[in-house]
N, C-alpha and C positions, 0 to 999 in steps of 0.2 A: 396579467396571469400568463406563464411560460403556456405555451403546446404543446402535448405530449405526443413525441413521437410517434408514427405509427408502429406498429410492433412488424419484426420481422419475418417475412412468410418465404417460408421453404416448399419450392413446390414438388408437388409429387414425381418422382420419377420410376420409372414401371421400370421392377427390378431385373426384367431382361435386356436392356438394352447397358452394352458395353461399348468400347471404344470402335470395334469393328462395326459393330450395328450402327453407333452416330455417322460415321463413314461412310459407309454404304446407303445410310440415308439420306447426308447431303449430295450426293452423285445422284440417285433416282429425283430427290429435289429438282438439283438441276435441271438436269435432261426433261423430265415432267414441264418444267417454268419456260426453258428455252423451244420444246420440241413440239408438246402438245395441247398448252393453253393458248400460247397465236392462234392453235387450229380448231379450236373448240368451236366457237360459234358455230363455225361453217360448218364442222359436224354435225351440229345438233341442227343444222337445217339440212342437211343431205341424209341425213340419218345413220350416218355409218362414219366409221374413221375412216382415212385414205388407208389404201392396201401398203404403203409402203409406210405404214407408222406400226406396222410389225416386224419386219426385220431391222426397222432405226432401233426398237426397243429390244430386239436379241440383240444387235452388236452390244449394248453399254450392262446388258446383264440382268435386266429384270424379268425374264423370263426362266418360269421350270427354275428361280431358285433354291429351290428346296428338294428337287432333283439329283442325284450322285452325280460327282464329277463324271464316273463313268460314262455315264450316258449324256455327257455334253451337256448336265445342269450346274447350277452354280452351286454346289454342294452343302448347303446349308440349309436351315432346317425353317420351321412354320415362322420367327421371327423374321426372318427375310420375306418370307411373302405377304404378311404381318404390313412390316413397313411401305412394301409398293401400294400394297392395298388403302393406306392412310394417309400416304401422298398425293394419290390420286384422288381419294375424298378431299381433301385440302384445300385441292385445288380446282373440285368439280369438274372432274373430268371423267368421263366413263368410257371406259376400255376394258374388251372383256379379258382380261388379262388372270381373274376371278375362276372363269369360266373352263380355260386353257390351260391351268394349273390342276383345275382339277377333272380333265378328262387326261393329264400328262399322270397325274397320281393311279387311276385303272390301269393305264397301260404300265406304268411301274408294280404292280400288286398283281396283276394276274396276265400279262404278256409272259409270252418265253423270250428268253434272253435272245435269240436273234431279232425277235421281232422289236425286244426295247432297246436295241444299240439301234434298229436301223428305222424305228419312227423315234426316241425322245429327244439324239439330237438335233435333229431337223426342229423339234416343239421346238427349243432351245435357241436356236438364232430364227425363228419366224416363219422359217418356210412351212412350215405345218404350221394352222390354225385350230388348237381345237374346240371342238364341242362338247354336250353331254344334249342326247337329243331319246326325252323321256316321254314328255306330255303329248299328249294328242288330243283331240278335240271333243273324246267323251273318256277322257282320263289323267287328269291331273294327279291330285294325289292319292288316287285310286290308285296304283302303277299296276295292280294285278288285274284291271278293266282292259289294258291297251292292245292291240287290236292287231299290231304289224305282227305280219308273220314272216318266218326264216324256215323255207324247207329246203331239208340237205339234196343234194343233186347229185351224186359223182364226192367231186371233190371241191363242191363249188355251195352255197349256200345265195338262194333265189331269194330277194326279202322283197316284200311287197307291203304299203300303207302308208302311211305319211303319222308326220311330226309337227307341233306347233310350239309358240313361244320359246323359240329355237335360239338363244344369245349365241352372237358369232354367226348365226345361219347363211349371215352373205359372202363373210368371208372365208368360212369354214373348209376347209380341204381335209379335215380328220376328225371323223364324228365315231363316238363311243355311243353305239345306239343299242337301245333298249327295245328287242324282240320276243315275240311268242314262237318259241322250237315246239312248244305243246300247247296245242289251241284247247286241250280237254283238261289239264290242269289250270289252278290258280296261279300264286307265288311262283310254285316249282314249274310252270313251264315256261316261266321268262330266262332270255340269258342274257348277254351283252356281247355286241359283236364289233370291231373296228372296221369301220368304211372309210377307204381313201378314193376320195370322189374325185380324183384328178381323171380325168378322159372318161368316167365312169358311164355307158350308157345306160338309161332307166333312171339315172337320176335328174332332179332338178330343184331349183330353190325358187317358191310361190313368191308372195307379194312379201313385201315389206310392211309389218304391221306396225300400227300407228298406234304409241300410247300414251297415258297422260305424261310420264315423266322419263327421263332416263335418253333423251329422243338422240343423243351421239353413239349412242350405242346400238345396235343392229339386230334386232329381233324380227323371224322372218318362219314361214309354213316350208317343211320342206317335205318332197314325195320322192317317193321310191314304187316305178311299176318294173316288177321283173327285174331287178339291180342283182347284179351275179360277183360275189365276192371270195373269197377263198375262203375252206371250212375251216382253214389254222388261223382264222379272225377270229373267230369266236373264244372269246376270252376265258381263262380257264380252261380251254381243250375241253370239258366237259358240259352239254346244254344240261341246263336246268339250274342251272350255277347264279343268275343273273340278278334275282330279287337277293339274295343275301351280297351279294358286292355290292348292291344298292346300298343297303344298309350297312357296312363295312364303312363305305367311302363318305357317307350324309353325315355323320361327326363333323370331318374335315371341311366339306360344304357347307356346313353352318358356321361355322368359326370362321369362315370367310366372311359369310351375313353378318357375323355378330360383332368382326372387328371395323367392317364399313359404316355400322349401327353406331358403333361409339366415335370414330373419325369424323365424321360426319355429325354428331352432335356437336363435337366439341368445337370445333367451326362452325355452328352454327351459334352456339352460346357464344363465343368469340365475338364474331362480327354485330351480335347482338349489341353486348356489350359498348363495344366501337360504336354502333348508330347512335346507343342511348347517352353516351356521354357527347358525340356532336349538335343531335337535335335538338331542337329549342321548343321549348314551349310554353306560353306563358311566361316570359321571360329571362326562363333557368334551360337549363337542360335536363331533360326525362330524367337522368339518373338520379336526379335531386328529389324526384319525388318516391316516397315511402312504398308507392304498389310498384314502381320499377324497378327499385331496389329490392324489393321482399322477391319479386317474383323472379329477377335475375338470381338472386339467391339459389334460390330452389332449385333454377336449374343447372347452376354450376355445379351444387350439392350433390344432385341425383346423375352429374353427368360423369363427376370423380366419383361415385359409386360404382357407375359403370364400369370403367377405366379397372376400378382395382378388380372387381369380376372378372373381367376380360381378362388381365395379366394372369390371374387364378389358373383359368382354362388355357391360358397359352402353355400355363409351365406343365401343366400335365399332359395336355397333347404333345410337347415336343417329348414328354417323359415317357409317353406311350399309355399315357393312363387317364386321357378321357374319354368315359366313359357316355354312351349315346343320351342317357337319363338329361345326363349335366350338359352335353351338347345342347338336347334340345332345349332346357331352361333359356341358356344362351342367346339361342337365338328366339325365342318367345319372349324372353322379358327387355333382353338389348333392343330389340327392334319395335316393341311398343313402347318404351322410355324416348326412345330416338324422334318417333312420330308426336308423341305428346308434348316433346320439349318443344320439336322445329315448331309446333303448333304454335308454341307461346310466344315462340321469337320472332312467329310472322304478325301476332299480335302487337307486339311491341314497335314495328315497325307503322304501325298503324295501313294507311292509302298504300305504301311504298311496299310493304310486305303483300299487297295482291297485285303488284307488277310485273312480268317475266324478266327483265333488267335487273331483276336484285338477284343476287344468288341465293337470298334466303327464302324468293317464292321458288325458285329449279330445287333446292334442299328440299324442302316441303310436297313439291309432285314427285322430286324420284323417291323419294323415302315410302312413299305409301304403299309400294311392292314390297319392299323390306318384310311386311308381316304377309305375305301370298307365297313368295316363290322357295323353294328350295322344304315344301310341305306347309304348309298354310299353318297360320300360331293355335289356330283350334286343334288339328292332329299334332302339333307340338304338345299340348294340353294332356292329348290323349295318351301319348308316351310316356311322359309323367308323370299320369295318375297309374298307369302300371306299375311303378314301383310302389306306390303305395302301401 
């Protein structure tokens, strides 16, 4: 009896990516495979990138892509930063590159123009690091709890308190921090202010905190006694401004979450796949059997689910029109899919999926932040039963 062909599969391709975006993709590939995974390990045991795999990564362009040429970014828009963000899941590498993008996006939205010619280029080839430094130690997603305060002096602004879960905090030279101008308001007496801590006295950067996953990337306590900074930092020229740029800017820092959430599955269901047709057992290989198949199924299913979501929300955010509802879906449902998948594929690896040597047990520890940081998936929950 003949065998009938397999039938031909056309695979998905997310309808934003053209000939420029494959291009620019394999250049961040490259650089990524030659520049930064030699160096991983040793990152992930030092806990930070070397200082100088940020200006390696301004010269070849993956920084502030989405940035205007003007201000020395690469002028393109959320698919360019889309792409570094997926190559670098790829290829399990963590660089707050994430992070730096989006305290480069505050200072694009409410700097004045002297102030964005003369810090976005510097984002731009490395020599600024930034941050976004919100949380403190009795205020996470509470942001109208936090405690630092910014009183005007002159012409100078005094900030005193510290900051915790700080990504970038070691190497951080340009932090978009989040103050109380009004300790007797809520919301409205937060603002945001720019600190370039380069010679800054009053400042310092605490300990390096230890966590379960994510450990090449640099999360660190940082303090401020008496940090004396100019009043034309404070973002928006106007205090009180600070909790609505919050929410303005958290769209774009979720779609960051939510496209690392699906990069990071799909490599994870990848290599899944890869184990299951080399391993033996009983002596076929796992994919031969009916629950590894069915349950590989499932999650390639739910993982091109995601995929076309995500494209949904790329094409409206570069169109100006996602909205915060659809953001937080985003990163609420992409980053519990993302956790429950890698869950399955550290299953399927059996012994080998609880080893730190596989990349699918580091997939599984960093992912588990995916549902805490950038507003935890319960107050993502809580945003969109508002629209209700």
């Amino acid at each position: 009896m003949k065998r009938m062909a397999k039938p031909a599969v056309h695979p998905y391709v997310s309808p934003w990516i053209n000939e420029e975006i494959q291009l620019f993709r394999k250049n961040v590939k490259r650089f990524i495979a030659e520049e930064f995974v030699p160096n991983e390990a040793r990152w992930r045991e030092q806990h930070r990138v070397d200082p100088e795999a940020w200006p390696r990564a301004g010269e070849v362009g993956i920084l502030c892509t989405d940035i205007p040429e003007e201000y020395g970014g690469g002028g393109g828009n959320y698919c360019h930063e889309a792409v570094v963000t997926e190559e670098l899941c790829y290829a399990g590498v963590h660089f707050g590159h994430g992070v730096h993008s989006i305290a480069a996006h505050y200072i694009l939205s409410y700097a004045t123009e002297e102030q964005k010619k003369y810090w976005l280029p510097r984002m731009a080839t490395g020599e600024l690091r930034g941050s976004i430094a919100m949380s403190e130690p009795v205020a996470g997603s509470d942001l109208q709890a936090i405690k630092t305060t910014a009183k005007r002096q002159g012409e100078c602004l005094v900030i005193n308190g510290s900051k915790t879960f700080i990504t970038n905090g070691w190497h951080t030279n340009l932090i978009v921090l989040a103050v109380k101008t009004d300790q007797s308001e809520g919301a409205k007496g937060i603002s945001m202010v720019v600190v370039d801590t380069n010679g800054l006295s009053g400042y310092r950067v605490g300990r390096t905190l230890e966590k379960v996953g994510m450990h090449g990337q640099d999360t660190c306590e940082l303090f401020f006694d008496d940090v004396r900074v100019p009043a034309a930092n404070l973002l928006g020229g106007v205090e009180g401004r600070g909790f609505y740029q919050m929410m303005e800017q958290l769209p774009y820092e979720r779609m960051g979450v939510a496209t690392g959430a699906v990069a990071t599955t799909e490599q994870a269901v990848a290599i899944t796949i890869k184990h299951c047709k080399e391993r033996m057992a009983f002596g076929k290989p796992l994919i031969e059997f009916q629950n590894t198949r069915f349950k590989l199924a499932e999650c390639k299913a739910q993982a091109h689910i995601m995929r076309v979501f995500l494209d949904n929300c790329m094409e409206r955010l570069n169109a100006g029109k996602l909205d915060a509802t659809t953001a937080a879906m985003a990163k609420y449902w992409l980053t519990e899919r993302e956790c429950a998948i890698i869950d399955e594929c550290v299953q399927l690896h059996g012994g080998y999926g609880y080893m730190m040597e596989y990349p699918i047990t580091r997939m599984w520890a960093d992912s588990r932040v995916q549902r805490i940081y950038a507003g935890t998936n319960e107050i993502m929950k809580e945003l969109i039963a508002r629209s209700l």
